[in-house]
C-alpha positions in Angstrom: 183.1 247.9 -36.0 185.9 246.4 -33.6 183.7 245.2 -30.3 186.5 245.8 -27.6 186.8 245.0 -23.6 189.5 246.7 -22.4 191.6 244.9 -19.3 192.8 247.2 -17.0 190.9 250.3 -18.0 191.9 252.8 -15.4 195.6 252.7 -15.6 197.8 254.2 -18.3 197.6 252.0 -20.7 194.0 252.1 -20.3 192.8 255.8 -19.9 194.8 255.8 -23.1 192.9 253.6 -25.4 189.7 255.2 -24.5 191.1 258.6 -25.5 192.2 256.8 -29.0 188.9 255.0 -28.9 187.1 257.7 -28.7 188.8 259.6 -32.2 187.1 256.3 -33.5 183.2 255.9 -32.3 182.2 254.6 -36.2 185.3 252.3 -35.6 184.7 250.5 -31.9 182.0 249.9 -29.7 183.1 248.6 -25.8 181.6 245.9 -24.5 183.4 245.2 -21.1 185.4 247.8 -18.7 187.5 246.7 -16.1 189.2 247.8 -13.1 190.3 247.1 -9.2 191.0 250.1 -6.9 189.6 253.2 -8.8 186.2 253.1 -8.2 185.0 256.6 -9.1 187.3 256.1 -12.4 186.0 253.2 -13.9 182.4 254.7 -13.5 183.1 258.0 -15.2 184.3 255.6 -18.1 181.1 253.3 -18.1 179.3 257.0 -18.0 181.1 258.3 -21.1 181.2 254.9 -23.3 178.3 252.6 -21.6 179.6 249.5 -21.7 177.7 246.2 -21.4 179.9 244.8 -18.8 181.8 246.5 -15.7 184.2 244.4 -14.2 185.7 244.8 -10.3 187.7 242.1 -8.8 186.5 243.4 -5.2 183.2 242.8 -4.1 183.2 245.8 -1.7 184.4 247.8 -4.9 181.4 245.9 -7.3 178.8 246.6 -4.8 180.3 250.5 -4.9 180.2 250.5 -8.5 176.6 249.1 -8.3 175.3 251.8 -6.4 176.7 254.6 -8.5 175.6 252.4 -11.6 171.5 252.8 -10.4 171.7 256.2 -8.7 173.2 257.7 -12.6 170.5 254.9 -14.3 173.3 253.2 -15.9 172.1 249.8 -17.3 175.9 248.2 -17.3 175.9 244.9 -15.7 178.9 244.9 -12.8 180.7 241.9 -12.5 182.5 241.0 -9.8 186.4 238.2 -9.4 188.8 236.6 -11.9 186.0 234.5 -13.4 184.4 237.4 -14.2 187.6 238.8 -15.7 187.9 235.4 -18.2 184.2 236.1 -19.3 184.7 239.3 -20.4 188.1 238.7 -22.2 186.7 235.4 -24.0 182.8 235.9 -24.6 182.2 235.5 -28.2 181.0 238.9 -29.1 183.8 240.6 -28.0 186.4 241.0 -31.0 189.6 242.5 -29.7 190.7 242.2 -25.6 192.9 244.9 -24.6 195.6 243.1 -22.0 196.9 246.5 -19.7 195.9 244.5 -16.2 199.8 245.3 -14.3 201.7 242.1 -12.9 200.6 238.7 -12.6 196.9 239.1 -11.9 196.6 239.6 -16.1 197.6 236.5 -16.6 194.2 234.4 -16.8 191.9 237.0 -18.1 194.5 237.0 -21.1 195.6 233.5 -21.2 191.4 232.8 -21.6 191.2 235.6 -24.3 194.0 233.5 -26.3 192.1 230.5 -25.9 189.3 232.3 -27.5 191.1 233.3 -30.3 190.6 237.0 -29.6 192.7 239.4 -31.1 194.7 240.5 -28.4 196.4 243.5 -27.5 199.4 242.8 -25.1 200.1 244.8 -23.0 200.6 242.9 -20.2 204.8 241.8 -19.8 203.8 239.3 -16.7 201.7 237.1 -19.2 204.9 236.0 -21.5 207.1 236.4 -18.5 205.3 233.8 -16.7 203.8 231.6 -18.9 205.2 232.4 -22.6 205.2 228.6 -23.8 201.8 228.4 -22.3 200.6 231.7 -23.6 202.0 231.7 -27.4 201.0 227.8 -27.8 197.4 228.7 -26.7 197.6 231.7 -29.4 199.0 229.2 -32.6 195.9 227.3 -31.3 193.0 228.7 -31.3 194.4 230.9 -34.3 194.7 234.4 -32.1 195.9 237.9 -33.3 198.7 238.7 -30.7 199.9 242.2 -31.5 202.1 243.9 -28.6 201.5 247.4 -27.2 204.4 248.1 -25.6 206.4 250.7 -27.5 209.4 248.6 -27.8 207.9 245.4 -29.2 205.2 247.4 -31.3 208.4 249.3 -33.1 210.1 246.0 -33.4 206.7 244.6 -35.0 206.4 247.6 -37.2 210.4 246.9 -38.2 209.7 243.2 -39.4 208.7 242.4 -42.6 205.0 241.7 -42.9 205.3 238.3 -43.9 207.7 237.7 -40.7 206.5 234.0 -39.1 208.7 233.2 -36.2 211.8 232.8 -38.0 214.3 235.4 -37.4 217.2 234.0 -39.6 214.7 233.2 -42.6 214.3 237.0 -42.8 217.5 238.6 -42.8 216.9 239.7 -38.9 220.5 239.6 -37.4 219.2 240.8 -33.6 216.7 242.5 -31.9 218.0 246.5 -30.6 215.2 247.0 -27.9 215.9 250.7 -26.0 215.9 252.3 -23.1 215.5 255.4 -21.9 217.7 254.8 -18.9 215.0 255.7 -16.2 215.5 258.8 -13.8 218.6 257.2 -11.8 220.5 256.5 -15.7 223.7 258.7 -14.4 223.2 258.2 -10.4 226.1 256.3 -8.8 225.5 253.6 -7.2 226.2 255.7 -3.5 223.1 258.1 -4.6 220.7 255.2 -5.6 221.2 254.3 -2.2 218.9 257.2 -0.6 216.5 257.5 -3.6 212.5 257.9 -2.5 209.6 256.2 -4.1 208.7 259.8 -5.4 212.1 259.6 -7.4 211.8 256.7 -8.8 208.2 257.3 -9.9 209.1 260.4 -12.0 210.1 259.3 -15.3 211.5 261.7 -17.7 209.9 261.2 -20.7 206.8 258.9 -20.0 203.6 258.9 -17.9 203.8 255.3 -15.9 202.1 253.9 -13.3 203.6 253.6 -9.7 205.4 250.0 -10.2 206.1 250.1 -14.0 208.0 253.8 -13.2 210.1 252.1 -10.5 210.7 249.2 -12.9 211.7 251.5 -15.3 214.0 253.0 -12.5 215.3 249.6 -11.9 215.4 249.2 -15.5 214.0 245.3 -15.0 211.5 247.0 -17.2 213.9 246.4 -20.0 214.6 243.0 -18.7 210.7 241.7 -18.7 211.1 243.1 -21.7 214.2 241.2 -23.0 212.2 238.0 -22.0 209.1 239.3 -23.7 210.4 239.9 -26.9 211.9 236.3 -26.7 208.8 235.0 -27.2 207.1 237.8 -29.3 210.0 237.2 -31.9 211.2 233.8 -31.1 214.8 235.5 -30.2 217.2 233.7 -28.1 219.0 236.3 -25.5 221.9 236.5 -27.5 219.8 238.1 -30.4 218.5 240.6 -28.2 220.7 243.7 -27.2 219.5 246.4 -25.2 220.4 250.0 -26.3 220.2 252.7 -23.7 218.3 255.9 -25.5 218.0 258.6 -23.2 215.5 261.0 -25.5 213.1 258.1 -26.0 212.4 259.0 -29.9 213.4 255.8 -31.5 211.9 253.1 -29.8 213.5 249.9 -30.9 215.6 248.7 -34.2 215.8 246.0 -36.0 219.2 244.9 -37.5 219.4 242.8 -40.9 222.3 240.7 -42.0 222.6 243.2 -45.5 224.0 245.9 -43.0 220.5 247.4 -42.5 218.8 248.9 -39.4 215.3 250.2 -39.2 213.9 251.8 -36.2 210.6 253.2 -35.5 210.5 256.7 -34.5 207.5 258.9 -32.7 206.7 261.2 -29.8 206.7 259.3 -25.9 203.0 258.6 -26.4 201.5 255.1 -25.7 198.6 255.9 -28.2 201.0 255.7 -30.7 201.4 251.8 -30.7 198.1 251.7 -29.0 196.7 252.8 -32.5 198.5 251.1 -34.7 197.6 247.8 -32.9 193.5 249.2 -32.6 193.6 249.8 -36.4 196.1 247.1 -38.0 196.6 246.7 -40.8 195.6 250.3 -40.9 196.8 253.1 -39.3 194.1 255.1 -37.8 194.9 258.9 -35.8 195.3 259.0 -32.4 195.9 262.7 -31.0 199.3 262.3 -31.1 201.6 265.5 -32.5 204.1 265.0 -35.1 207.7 264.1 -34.7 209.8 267.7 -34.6 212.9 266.0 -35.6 214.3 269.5 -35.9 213.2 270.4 -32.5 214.9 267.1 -31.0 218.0 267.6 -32.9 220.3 265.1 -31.8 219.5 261.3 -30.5 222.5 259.5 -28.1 223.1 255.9 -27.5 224.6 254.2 -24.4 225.4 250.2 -23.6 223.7 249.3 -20.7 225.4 249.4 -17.0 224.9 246.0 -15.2 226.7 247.7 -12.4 224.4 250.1 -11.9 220.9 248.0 -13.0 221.6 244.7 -12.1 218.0 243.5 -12.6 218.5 243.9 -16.3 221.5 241.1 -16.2 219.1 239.1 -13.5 216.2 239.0 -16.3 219.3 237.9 -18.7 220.1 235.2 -16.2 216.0 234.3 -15.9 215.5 234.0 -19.6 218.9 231.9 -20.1 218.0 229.6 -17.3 214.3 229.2 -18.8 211.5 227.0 -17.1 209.8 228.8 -14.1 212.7 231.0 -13.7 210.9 234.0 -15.0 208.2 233.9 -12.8 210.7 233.8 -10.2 212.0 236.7 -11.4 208.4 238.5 -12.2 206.9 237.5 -8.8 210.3 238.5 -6.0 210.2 241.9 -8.3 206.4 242.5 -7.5 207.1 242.2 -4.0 210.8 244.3 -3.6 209.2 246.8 -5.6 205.8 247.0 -3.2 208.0 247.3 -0.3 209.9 249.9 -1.9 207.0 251.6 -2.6 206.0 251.1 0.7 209.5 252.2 2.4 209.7 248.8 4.1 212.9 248.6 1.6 215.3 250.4 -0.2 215.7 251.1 -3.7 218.7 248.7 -3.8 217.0 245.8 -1.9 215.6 245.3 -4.7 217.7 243.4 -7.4 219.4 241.7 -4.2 215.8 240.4 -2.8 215.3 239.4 -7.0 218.2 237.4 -6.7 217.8 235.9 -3.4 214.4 234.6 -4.7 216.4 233.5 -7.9 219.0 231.4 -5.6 216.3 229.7 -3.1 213.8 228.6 -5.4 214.8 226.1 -7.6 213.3 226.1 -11.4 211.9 223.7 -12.9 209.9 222.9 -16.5 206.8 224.8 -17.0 203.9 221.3 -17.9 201.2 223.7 -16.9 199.8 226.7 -15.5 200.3 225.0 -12.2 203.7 225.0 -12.5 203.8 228.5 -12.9 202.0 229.7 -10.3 203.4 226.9 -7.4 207.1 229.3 -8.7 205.2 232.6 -8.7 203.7 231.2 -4.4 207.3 230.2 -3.7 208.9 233.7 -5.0 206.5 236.0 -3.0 207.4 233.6 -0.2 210.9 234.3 -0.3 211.3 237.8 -1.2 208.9 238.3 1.8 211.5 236.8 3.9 213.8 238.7 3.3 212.5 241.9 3.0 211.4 241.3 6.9 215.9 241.8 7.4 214.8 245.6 6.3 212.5 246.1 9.0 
């Protein structure tokens, strides 16, 4: 019996787990729930799997959550600010921490589960974005589990030999093939991107998204958090990492060998895929998902990339290359382009050029400390803000 809490429970990647979770009730028991905005969302889930622990970072939203907790005779306790999210993520009889909180506001609540020596499932880009040094040293520590959710890095997990231990060379890896779908703007000219709405961008064509990861996805700096994720998941240096564009979203990354070899993983577009596999590793457990029709899909395509068209995939390049805070600069002028662009205070192709605007004006530096971090992540927001106000 896993004991799990569950970071970011009402988004996707969330809603998700508890649908696998629940395949599973003589497999995992949830101690701690978590949420920000949807309210009536994380109750229903504290109704249905009675948690010990509810966790709301607003106190407005704890003390609603409170008062829907007594009136239905709920006995969870509701927690309330960041501290509260570290709690839950490191207390010691909590096994496993699902890591789903979107952007940089996972970062702590996961960073204090890998000081715990949780077994963590990531799938939370801004943590290695940010703070991957910090993050992975804190895992080889305290002797964590890190095993990644995203489909991309849980194929490329599931490609490696088992025995694989940070060394890419020492196992016959030649490079890294991470795909792409290609987003809902993959054969828009640059013109049309132009005029794109937020309700565009949002609609993915093969997979259910939140809000920002959807217009990431449309940017395709998806792939590029990504790119510096799997640098540190895999110990890859950019140049072993190649994106592959892959429009029908049925293999979801390779893994080349020096013999000649290439595995890939293949499946459906459904996150419960590597959401189970990571839940039941080393053993693979069912999670609702319907079998691959390959006869159905019939034929799978490959494209390079176009920087031309997605520049924020060659500005995460640039990020990873120059190292340091540079990522966070990256992760933190992205947040805020794509929140105005959600927000129509931008356009869809403000965005890479607020990115790299953040990317000129703040200088990087080594990352000592989580301070370090977040003075870059302050100073990023700062900028993109200012220049997002030449849009108004």
């Amino acid at each position: 019996m896993q004991n799990l809490t569950i970071l970011g429970a009402t988004g996707t990647i969330g809603i998700n787990t508890l649908d696998v979770v629940a395949r599973h009730p003589d497999r995992f028991r949830v101690v701690a729930l978590t949420g920000n905005a949807q309210i009536e969302r994380l109750f229903e889930q504290c109704r249905q799997f009675r948690p010990d622990y509810a966790v709301v970072l607003d106190p407005a939203g704890a003390g609603q959550l409170r008062e829907k907790m007594a009136a239905a005779g709920l006995d969870t306790e509701v927690l309330c600010g960041i501290e509260a999210l570290e709690r839950v993520a490191s207390m010691p009889e909590v096994d496993t921490v699902m890591a789903a909180i979107v952007g940089a506001a996972g970062l702590r609540p996961t960073l204090a589960a890998a000081r715990a020596g949780k077994r963590i499932l990531l799938a939370n880009k801004e943590t290695l974005v940010l703070s991957g040094n910090i993050f992975m040293q804190a895992v080889q520590q305290s002797g964590a589990t890190l095993l990644p959710i995203d489909s991309e890095h849980n194929a490329i997990f599931q490609a490696l030999p088992r025995h694989f231990g940070g060394d890419l060379k020492q196992v016959g890896v030649r490079r890294i093939l991470l795909t792409a779908s290609g987003g809902p703007f993959r054969t828009r000219t640059l013109a049309e991107l132009e005029h794109v709405t937020p309700q565009q961008a949002c609609a993915h064509p093969n997979w259910v998204m939140g809000r920002k990861i959807s217009v990431d996805s449309a940017t395709m700096m998806n792939k590029g958090l990504e790119v510096i994720e799997a640098h540190w998941l895999f110990n890859a240096s950019a140049d072993q990492i190649q994106v592959v564009v892959h429009p029908q979203s049925v293999i979801h990354s390779l893994v080349e060998y020096v013999d000649g070899s290439v595995l890939a993983q293949l499946g459906n577009p459904d996150m419960r895929t590597p959401i189970a596999y990571a839940l039941g590793f080393p053993e693979r457990i069912d999670a609702g998902v319907a079998p691959l029709d390959l006869f159905k899909t019939g034929s799978l395509s490959f494209e390079p990339p176009d920087f031309a068209r997605f520049p924020c995939l060659d500005l995460a390049y640039q990020a990873l290359r120059r190292s340091g805070t540079a990522p966070a600069i990256l992760n933190a002028a992205n947040e805020v382009a794509v929140a105005a662009f959600l927000e129509q205070r931008a356009p869809f192709t403000a965005i890479p050029a607020i990115i790299e605007h953040a990317l000129q004006k703040v200088v990087s530096s080594t990352v000592t400390g989580l301070e370090d971090v977040l003075e870059a992540d302050a100073l990023a927001r700062e900028a993109a803000q200012s220049m997002i106000l030449e849009y108004a």
